[in-house]
C-alpha positions in Angstrom: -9.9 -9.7 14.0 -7.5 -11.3 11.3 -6.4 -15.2 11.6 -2.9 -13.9 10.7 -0.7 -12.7 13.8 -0.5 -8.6 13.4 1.8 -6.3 15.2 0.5 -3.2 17.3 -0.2 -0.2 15.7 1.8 2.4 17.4 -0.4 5.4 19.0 -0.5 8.1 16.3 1.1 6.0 14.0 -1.1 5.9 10.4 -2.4 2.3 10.3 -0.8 0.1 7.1 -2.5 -1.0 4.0 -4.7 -4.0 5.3 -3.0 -6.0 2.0 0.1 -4.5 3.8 0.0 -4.9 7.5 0.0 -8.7 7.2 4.0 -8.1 7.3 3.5 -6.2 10.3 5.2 -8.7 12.5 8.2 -8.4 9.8 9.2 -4.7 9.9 11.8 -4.6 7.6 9.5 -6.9 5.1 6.7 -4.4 5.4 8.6 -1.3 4.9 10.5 -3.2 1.7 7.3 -3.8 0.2 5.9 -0.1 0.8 8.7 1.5 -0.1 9.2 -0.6 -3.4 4.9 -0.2 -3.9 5.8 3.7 -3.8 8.8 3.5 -6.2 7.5 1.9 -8.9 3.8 3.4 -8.7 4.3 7.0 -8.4 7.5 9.0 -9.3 9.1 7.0 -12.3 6.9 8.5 -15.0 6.3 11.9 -16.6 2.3 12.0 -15.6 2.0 13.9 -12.1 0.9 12.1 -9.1 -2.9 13.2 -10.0 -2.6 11.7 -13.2 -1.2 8.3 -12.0 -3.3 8.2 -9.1 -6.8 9.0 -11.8 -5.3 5.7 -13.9 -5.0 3.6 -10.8 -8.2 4.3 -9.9 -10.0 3.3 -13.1 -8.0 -0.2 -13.4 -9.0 -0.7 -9.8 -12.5 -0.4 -11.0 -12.6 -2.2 -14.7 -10.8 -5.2 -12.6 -13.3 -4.9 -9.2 -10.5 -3.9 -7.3 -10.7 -2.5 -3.8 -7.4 -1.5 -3.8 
């Protein structure tokens, strides 16, 4: 259980990002920072999504990264 106050997760609802759901008591926050996470991350480049997703993945890892 976090020390940081967390909404309900909604029955069927896909849980948030743990770095995400923090904001959880601040809808409009949370979806702000998803929504801006997805626009810059994925979409705004020529490489497909497989591409981006491959580079992600090794920065996560050369900078011991969970995320």
């Amino acid at each position: 259980m976090p020390w940081i106050r967390e909404a309900e997760i909604e029955q069927g609802k896909p849980a948030p990002a743990a770095i995400i759901s923090v904001m959880s008591i601040n809808p409009k926050a949370m979806d702000a920072v998803q929504n801006f996470g997805q626009s810059v991350t994925f979409g705004s480049s020529s490489l497909t999504r497989v591409q981006e997703e491959a580079i992600a993945t090794a920065v996560s890892v050369a900078n011991s990264c969970r995320y």
